[in-house]
Rosetta silent file (secondary structure, phi, psi, omega in degrees, C-alpha in Angstrom):
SEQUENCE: XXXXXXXXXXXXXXXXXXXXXXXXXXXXXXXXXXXXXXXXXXXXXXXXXXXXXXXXXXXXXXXXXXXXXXXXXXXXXXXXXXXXXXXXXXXXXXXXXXXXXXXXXXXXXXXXXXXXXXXXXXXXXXXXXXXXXXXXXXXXXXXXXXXXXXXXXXXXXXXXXXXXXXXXXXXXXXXXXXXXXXXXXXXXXXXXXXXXXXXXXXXXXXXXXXXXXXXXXXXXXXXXXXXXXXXXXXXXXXXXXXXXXXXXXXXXXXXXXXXXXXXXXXXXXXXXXXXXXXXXXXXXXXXXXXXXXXXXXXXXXXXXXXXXXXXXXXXXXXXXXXX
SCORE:     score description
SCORE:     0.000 S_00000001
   1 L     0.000  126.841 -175.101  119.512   89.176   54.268 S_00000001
   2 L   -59.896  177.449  170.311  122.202   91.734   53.367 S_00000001
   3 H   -65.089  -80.972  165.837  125.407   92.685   55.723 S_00000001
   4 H    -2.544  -72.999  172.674  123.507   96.383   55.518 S_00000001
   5 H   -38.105  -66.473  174.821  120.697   94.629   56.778 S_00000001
   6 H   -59.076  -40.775  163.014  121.811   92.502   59.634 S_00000001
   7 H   -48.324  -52.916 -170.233  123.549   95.633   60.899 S_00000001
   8 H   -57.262  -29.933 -175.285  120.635   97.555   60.670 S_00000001
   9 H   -81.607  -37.269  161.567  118.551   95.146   63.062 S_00000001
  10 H   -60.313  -72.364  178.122  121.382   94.774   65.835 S_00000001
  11 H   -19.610  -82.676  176.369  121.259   98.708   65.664 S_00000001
  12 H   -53.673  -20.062  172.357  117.725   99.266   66.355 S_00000001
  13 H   -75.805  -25.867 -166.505  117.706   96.133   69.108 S_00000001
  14 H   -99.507  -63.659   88.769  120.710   98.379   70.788 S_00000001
  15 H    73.663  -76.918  160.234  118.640  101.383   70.392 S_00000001
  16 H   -86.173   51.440 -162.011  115.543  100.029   72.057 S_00000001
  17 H  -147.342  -86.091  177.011  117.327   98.742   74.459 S_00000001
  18 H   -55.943  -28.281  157.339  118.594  101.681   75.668 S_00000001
  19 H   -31.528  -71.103 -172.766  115.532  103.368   75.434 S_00000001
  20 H   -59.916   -8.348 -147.744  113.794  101.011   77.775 S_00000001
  21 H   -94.582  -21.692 -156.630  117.028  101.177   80.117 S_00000001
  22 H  -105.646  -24.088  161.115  116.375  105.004   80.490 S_00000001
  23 H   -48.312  -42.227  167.706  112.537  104.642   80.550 S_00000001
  24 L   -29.127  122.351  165.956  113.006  102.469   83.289 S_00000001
  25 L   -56.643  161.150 -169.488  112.222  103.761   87.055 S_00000001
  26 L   -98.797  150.457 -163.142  115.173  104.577   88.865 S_00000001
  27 L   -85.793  136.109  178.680  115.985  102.519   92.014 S_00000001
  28 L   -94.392  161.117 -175.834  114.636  104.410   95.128 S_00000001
  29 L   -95.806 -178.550 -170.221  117.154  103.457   98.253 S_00000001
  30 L  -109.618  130.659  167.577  115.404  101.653  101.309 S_00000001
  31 L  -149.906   89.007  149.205  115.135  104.227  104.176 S_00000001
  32 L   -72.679 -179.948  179.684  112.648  103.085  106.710 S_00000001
  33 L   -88.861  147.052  155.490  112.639  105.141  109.788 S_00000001
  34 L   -74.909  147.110  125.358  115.597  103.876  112.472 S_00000001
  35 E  -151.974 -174.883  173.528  113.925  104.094  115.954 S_00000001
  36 L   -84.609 -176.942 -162.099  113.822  103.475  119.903 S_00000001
  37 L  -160.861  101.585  176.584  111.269  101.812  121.911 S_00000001
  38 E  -176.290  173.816  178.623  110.684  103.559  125.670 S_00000001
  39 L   -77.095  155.488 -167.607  108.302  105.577  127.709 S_00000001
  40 L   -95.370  123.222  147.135  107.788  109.395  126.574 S_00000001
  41 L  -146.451  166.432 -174.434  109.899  112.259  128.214 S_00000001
  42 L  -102.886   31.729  161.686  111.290  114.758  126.382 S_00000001
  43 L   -91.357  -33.158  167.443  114.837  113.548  127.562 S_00000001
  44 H   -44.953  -63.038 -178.513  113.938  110.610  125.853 S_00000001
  45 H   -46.527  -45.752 -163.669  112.778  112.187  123.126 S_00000001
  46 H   -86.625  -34.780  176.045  115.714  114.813  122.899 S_00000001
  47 H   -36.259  -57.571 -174.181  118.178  111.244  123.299 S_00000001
  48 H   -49.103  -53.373  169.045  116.546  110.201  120.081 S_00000001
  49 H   -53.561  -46.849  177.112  116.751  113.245  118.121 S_00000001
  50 H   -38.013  -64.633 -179.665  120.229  113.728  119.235 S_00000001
  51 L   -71.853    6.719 -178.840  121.445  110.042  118.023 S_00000001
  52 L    64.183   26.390  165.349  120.084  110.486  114.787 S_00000001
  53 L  -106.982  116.408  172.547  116.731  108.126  115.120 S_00000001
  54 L   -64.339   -3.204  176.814  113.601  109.690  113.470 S_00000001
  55 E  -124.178  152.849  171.612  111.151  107.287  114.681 S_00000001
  56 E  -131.750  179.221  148.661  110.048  106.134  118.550 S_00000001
  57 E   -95.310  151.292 -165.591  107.721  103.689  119.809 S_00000001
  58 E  -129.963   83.594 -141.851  105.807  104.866  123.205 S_00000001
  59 E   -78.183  142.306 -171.707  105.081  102.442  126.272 S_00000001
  60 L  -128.217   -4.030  176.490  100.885  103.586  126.374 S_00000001
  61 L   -25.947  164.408  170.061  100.182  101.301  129.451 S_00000001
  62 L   -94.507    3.541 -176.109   98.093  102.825  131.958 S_00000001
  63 L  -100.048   45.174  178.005  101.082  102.561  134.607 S_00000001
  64 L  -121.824 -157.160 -173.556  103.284  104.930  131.938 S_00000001
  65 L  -102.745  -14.104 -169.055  103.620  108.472  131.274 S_00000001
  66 L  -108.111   71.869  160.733  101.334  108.435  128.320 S_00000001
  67 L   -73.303  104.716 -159.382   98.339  107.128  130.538 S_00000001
  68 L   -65.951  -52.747 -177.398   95.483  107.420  128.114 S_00000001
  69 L   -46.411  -33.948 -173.796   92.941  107.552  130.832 S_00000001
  70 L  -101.659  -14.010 -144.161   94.337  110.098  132.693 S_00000001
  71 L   -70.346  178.041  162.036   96.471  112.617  130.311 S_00000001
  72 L  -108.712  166.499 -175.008   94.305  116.084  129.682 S_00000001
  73 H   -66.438  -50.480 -159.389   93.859  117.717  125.932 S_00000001
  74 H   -62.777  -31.831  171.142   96.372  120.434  127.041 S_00000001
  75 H   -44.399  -40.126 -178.780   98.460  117.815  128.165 S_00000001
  76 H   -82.808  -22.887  177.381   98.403  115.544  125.114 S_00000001
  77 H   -86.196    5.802  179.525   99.149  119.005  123.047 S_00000001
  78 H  -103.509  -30.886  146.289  102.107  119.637  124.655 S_00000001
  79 H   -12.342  -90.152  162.005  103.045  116.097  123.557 S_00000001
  80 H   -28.068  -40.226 -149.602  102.498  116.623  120.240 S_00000001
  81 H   -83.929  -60.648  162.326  104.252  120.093  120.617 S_00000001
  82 H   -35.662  -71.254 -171.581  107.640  118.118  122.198 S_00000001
  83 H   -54.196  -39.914 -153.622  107.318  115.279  119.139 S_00000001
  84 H  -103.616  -47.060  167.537  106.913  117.955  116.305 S_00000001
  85 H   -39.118  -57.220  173.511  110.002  120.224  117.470 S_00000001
  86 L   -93.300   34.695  176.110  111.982  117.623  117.464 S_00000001
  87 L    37.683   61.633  163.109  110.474  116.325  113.957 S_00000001
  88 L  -105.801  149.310  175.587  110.290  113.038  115.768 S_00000001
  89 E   -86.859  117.537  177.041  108.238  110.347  114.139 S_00000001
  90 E  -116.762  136.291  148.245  105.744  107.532  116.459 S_00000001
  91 E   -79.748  -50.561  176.170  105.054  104.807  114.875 S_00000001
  92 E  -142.365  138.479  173.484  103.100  102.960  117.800 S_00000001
  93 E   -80.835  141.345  157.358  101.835  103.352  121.162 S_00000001
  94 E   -78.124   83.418  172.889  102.482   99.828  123.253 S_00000001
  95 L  -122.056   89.843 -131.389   99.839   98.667  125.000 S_00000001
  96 L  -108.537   93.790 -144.735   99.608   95.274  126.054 S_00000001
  97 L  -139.968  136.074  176.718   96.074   94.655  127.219 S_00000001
  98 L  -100.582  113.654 -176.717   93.991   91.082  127.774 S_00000001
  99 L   -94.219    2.528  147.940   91.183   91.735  125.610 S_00000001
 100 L  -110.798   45.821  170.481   89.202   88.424  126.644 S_00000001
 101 L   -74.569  108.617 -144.302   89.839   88.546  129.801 S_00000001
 102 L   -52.118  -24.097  170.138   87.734   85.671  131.427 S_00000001
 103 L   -82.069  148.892  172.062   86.215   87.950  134.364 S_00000001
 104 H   -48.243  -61.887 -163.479   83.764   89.786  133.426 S_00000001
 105 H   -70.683  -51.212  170.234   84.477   93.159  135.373 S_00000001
 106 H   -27.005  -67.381 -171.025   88.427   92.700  134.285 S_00000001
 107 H   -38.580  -66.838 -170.476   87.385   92.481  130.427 S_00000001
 108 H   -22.181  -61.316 -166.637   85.176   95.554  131.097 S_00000001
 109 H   -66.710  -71.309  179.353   88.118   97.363  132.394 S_00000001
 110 H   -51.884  -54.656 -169.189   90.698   96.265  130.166 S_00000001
 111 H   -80.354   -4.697  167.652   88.693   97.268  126.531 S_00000001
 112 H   -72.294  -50.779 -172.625   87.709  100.685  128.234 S_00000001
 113 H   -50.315  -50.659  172.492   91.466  101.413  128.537 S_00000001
 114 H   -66.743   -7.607  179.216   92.335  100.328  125.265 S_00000001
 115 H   -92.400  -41.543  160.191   89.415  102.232  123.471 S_00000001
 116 H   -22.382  -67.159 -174.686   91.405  105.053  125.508 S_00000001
 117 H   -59.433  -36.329  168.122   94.385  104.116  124.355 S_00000001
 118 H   -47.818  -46.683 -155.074   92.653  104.423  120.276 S_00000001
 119 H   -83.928  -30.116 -177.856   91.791  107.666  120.896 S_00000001
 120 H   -64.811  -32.535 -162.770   95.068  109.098  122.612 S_00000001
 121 H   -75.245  -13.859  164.103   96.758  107.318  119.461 S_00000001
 122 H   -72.764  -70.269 -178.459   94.281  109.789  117.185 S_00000001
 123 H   -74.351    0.506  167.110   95.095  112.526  118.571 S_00000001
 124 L   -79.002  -35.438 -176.390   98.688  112.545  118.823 S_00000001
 125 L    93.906   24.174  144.499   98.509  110.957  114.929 S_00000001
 126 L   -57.689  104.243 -170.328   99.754  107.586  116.097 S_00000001
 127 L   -47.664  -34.113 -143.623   98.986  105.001  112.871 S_00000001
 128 E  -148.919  160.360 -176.906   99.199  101.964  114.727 S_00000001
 129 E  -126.961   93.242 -165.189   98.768   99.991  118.475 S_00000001
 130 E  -118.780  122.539 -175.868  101.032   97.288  119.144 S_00000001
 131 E  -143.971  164.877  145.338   99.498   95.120  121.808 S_00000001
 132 L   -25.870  157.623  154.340   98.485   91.310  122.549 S_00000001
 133 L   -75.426  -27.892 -174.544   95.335   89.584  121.054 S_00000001
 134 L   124.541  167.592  160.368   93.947   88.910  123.946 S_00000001
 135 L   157.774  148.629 -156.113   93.221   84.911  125.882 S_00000001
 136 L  -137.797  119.496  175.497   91.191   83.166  127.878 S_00000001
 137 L   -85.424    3.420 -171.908   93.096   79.839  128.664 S_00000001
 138 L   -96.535   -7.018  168.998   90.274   78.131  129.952 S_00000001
 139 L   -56.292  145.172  157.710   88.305   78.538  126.066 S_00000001
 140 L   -93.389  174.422 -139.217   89.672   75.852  123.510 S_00000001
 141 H   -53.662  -37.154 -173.330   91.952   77.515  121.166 S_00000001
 142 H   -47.146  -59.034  178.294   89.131   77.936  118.193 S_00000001
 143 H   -36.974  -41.837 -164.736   86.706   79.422  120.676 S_00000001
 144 H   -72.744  -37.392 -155.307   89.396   82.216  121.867 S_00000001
 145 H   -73.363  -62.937  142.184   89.729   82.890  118.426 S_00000001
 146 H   -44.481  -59.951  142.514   85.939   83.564  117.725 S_00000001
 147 H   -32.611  -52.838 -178.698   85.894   85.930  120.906 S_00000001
 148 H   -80.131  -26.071  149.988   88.860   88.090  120.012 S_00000001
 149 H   -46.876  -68.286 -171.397   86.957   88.675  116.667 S_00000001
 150 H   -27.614  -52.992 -152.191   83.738   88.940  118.452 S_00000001
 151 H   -82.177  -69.604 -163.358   85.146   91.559  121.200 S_00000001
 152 H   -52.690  -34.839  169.762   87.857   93.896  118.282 S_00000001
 153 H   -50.245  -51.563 -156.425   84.698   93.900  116.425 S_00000001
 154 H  -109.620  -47.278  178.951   81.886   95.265  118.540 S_00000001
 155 H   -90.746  -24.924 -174.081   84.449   97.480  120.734 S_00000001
 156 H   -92.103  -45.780 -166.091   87.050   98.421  118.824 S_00000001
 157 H   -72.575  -52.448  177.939   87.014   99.085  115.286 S_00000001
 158 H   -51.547  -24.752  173.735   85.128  101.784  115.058 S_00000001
 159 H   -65.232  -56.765  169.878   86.810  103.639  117.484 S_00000001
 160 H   -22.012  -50.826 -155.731   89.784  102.548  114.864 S_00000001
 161 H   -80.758  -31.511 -163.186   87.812  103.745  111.878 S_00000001
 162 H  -103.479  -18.286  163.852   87.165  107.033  113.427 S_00000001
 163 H  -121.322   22.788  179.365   90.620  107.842  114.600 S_00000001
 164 L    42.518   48.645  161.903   92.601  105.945  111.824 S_00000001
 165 L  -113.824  133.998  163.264   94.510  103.336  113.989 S_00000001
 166 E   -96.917  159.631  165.864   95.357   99.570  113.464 S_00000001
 167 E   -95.699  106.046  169.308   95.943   97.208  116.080 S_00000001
 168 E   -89.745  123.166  125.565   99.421   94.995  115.730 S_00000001
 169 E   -33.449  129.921  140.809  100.219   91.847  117.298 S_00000001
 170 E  -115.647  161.383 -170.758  103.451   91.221  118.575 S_00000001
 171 L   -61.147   -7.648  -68.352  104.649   88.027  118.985 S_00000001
 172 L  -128.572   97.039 -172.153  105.037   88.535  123.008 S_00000001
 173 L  -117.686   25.234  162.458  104.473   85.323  123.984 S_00000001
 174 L   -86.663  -32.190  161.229  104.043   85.570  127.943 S_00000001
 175 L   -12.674  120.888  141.367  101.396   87.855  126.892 S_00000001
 176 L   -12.879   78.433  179.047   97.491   87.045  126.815 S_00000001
 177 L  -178.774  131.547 -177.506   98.349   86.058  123.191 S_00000001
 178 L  -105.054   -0.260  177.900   97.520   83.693  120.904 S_00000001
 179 L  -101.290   91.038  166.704   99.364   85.676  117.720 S_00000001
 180 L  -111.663  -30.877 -175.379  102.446   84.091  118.979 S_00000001
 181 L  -163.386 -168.236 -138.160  103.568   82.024  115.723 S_00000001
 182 H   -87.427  -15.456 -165.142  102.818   81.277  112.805 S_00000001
 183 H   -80.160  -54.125 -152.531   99.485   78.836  113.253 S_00000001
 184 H   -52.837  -43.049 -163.616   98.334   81.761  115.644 S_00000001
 185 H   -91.991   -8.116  138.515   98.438   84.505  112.983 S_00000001
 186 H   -77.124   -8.922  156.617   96.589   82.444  110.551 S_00000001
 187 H   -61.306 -111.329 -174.082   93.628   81.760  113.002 S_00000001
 188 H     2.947  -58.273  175.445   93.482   85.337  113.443 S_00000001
 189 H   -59.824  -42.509 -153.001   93.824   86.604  109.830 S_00000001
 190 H   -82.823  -13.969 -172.878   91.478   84.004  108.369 S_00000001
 191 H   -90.757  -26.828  177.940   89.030   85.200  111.335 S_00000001
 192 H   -90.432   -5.017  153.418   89.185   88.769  111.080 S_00000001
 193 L    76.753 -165.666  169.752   88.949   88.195  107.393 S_00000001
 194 L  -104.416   32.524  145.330   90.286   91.305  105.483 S_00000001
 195 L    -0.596  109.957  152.203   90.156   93.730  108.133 S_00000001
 196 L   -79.314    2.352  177.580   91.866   96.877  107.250 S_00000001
 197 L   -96.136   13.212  144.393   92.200   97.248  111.071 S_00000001
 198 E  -114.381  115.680 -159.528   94.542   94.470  111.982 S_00000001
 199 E  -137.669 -174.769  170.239   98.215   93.652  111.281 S_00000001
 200 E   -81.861  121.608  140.481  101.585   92.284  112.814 S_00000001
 201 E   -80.819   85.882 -139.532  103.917   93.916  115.104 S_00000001
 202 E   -97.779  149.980 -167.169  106.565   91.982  113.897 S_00000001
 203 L  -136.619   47.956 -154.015  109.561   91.054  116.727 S_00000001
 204 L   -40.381   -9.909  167.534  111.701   88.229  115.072 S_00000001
 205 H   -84.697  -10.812 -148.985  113.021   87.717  118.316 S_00000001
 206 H  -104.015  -53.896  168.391  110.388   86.426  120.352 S_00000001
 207 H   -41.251  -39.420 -172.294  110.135   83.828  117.637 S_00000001
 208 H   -79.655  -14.664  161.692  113.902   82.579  117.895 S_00000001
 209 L   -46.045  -35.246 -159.221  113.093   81.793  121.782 S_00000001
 210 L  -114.987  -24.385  155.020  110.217   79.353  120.774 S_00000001
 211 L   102.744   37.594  168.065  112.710   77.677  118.257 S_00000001
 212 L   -78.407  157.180 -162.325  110.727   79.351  115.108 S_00000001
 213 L  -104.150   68.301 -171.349  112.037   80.211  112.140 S_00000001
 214 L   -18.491  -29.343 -129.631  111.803   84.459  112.310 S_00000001
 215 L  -103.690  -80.258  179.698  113.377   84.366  108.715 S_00000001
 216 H   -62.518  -45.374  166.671  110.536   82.474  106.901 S_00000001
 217 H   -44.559  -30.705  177.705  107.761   83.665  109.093 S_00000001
 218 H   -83.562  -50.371  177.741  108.376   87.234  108.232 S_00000001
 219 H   -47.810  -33.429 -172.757  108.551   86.539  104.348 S_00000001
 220 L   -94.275    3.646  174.091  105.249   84.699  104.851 S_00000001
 221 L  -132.830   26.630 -166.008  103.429   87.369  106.435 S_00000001
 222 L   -72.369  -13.523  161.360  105.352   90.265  104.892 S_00000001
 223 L   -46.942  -41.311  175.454  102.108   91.639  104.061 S_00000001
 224 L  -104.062   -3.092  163.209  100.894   92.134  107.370 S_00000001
 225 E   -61.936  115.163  171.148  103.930   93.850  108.890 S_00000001
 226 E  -133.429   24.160  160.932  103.360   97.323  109.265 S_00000001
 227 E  -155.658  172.654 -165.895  105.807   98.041  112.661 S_00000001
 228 E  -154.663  161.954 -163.949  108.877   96.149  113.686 S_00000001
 229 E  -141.333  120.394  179.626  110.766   95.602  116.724 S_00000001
 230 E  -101.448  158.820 -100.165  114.743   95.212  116.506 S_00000001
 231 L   109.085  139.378 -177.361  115.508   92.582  119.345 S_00000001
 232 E  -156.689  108.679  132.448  118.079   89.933  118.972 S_00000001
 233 E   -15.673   86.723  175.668  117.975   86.584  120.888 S_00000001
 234 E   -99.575  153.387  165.286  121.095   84.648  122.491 S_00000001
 235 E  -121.980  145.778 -175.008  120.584   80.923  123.182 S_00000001
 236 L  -101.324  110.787 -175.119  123.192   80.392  125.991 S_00000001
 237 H   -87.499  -34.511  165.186  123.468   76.586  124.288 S_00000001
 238 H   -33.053  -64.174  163.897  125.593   75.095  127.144 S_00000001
 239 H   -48.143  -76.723  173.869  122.700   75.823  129.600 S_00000001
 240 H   -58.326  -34.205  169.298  120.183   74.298  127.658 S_00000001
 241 H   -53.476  -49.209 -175.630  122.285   71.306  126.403 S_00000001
 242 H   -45.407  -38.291 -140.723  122.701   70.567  130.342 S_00000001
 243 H  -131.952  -37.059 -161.022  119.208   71.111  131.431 S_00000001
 244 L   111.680  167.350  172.202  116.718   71.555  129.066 S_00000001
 245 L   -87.140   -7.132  135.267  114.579   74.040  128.261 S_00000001
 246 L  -101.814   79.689  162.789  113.186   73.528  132.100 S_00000001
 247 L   -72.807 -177.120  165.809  116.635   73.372  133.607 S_00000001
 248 H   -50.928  139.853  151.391  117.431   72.933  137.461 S_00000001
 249 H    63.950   20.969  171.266  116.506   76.051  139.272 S_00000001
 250 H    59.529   19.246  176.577  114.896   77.879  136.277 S_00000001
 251 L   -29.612  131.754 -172.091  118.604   78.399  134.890 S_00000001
 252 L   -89.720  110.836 -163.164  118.580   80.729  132.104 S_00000001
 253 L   -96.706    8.340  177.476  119.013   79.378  128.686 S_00000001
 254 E  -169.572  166.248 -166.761  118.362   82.403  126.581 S_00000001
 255 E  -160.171  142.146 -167.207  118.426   85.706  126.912 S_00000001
 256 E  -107.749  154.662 -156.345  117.299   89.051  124.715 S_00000001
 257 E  -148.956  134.383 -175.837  120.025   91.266  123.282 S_00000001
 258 L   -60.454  148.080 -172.131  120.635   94.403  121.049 S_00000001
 259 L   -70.481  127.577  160.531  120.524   92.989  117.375 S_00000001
 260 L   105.748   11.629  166.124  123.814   91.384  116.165 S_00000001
 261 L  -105.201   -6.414  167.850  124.329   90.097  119.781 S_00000001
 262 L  -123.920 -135.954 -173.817  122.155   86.790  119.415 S_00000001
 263 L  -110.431    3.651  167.341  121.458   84.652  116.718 S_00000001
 264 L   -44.407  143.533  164.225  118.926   86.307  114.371 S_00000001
 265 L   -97.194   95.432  164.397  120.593   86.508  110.803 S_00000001
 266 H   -72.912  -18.205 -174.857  119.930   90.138  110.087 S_00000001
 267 H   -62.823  -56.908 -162.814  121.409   90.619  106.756 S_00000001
 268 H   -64.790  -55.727  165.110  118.525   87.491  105.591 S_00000001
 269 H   -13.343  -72.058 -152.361  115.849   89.764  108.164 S_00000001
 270 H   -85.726  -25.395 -177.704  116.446   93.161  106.212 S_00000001
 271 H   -44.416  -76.860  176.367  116.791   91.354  103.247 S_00000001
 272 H   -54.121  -43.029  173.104  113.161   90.004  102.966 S_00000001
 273 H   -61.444  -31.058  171.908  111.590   93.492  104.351 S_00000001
 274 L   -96.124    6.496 -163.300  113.054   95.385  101.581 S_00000001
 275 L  -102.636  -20.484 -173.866  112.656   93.148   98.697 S_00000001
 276 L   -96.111   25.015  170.886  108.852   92.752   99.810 S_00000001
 277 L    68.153   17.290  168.292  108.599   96.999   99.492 S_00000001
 278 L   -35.413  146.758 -176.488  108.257   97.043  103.679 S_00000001
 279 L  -155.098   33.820 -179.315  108.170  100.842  104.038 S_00000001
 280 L  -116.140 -176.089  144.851  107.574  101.525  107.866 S_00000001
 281 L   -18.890  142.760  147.952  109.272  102.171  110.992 S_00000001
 282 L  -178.428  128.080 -157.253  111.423   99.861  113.003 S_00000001
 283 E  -105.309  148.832 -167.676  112.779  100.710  116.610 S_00000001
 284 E   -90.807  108.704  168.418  115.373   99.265  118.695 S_00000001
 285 L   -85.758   84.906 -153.038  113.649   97.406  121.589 S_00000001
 286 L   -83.871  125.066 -161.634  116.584   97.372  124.467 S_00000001
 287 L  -155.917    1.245  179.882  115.799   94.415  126.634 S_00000001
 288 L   -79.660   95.256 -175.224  119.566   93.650  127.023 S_00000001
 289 H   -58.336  -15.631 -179.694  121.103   93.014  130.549 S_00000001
 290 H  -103.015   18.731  170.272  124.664   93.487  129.755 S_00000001
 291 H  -133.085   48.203  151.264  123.538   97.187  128.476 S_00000001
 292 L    87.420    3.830 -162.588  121.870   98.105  131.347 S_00000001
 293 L   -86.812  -31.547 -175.163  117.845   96.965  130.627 S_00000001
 294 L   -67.534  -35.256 -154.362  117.515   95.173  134.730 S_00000001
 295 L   -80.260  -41.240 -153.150  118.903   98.618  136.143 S_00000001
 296 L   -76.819   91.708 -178.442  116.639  101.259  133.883 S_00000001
 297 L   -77.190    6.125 -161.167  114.106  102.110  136.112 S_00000001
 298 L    -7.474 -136.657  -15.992  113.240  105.503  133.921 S_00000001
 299 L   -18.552  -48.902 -128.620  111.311  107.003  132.888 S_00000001
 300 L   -99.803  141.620  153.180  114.226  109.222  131.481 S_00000001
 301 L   -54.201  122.144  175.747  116.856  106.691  130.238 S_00000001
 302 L   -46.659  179.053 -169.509  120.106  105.488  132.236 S_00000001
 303 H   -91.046  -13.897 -169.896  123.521  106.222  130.761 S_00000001
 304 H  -101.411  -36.900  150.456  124.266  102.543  130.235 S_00000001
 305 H   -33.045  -57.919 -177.057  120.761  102.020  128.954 S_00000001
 306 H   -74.915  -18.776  155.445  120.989  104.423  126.016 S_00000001
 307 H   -59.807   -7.395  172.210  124.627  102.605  125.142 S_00000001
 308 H   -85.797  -55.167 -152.113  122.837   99.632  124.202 S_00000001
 309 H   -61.553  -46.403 -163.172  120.154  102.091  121.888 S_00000001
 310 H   -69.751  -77.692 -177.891  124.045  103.747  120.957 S_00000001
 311 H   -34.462  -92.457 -176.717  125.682  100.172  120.239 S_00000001
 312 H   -19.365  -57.618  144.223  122.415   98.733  118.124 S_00000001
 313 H    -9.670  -84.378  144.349  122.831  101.772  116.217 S_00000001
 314 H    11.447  -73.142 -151.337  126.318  100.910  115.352 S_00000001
 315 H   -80.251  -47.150 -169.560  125.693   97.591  114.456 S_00000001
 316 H   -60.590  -15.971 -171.132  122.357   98.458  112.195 S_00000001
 317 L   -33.041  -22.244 -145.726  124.561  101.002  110.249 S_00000001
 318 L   -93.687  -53.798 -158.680  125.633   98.392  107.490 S_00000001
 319 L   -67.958  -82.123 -168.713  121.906   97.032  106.871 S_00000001
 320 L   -82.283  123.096 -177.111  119.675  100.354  107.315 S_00000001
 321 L   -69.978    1.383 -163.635  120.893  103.498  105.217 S_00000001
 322 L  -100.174  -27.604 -172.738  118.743  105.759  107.512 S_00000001
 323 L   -70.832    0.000    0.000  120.605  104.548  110.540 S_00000001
């Protein structure tokens, strides 16, 4: 092989090289929507817009403002009217409902509201429903399991199918709920099958509480995350070294906190959501006592309340470019 040669062949390898480098897709940045978590007013609403978050979350309870049972169509369009001025985005109504609830008349009661709750979440153009699973403690665990299929099945989906809503678990776990950890949300998955009408409402804190790993658990269900809850854990370690996790006097050994105030690692968190293409929402749940979450009786948010939403902000700035 010539000089001539060997030149010529490094040439065309540099060549096609560059080719492919420019063929190549171009890196898109990660911008989920930033949002809040709170009952609908449109001070709320106007807070959000204000503060730069494009997305909210909605408390959908029947004791809330968005009472599905009760609101009227003009009512829900003036909703809608409020959300689209201020180009705000909902990702999920909340509604945290025992959908195997062992009395009869209860159950009854409970899946009419939430079959409400589908429909309010249609017409507003809410994707998704982040509630409990449901549980009946006196069923063994398999059994509960088999029911909460039985029940999302026969009452639910269709209502789903016909107004384009999923149902999320969160991790909640004084909740009726057995999608608490990681064993829970493979009963569930493997029972429901591929359901396009169930996912995760994932809340990484609720996990660090139960001594779970938030980190791996999200990577291993990164599939099924389609809403997200920012929440940050402290374990007050003192407390618990002393006492236990049942200390004297119910002493409090943890406590929830605006993210980068407990012990979640978010930088590993944010890490895993964007490398696994996550591409939804995820709202700042304020549950934090030194910002005000015991006092905020709202609806309309306190002043020390929305400094926690204001802080969290702050702190997400580094991680999420949208924030």
């Amino acid at each position: 092989m010539t000089r001539r040669t060997v030149l010529g062949c490094v040439s065309a390898a540099v060549t096609s090289s560059l080719l492919r480098a420019r063929q190549a897709p171009s890196h898109i940045e990660w911008k989920p929507r930033l949002g809040i978590l709170g009952p609908y007013s449109t001070a709320n609403v106007e807070f959000a817009k204000t503060h730069g978050f494009t997305n909210m979350i909605l408390d959908g309870g029947s004791e809330s403002t968005l009472n599905a049972a009760a609101l009227t169509d003009t009512q829900v369009e003036q909703i809608k009217a409020t959300l689209q001025k201020a180009a705000m985005h909902v990702s999920a109504l909340q509604v945290t409902q025992n959908h195997i609830a062992p009395d009869p008349g209860q159950r009854k009661k409970e899946n009419a509201y939430f079959i409400d709750a589908i429909e309010l979440a249609g017409k507003l153009g809410v994707p998704y429903i982040g509630t409990a699973s449901g549980k009946d403690s006196s069923k063994k665990f398999p059994e509960q399991i088999d029911e909460i299929v039985r029940v999302y099945n026969e009452r639910y989906f269709k209502v789903c199918e016909a107004n384009h809503v999923r149902i999320l678990w969160e991790p909640w776990p004084e909740g009726p709920n057995l999608a608490t950890s990681p064993v829970g949300f493979e009963a569930l998955f493997k029972g429901f099958g591929n359901s396009p009408f169930i996912g995760l409402q994932y809340d990484p804190s609720h996990l660090v509480r139960q001594f779970m790993d938030p980190i791996q658990t999200a990577n291993d269900f990164a599939d099924k995350i389609y809403d997200v809850h920012l929440k940050d854990t402290e374990i007050l370690w003192p407390v618990l070294r002393a006492g236990g996790i049942n200390p004297v006097d119910g002493a409090t050994w943890w406590r929830y906190r605006i993210p980068g105030m407990g012990s979640i690692n978010w930088r590993e968190f944010f890490s895993i959501l964007q490398n696994t293409g996550y591409a939804g929402a995820m709202s700042v749940e304020q549950e934090d006592p030194l910002y005000g979450a015991d006092n905020n009786h709202g609806p309309d948010f306190s002043d020390d309340f929305k400094q926690g939403f204001m802080m969290a902000k702050r702190y997400l700035w580094q991680y999420v470019p949208s924030a």
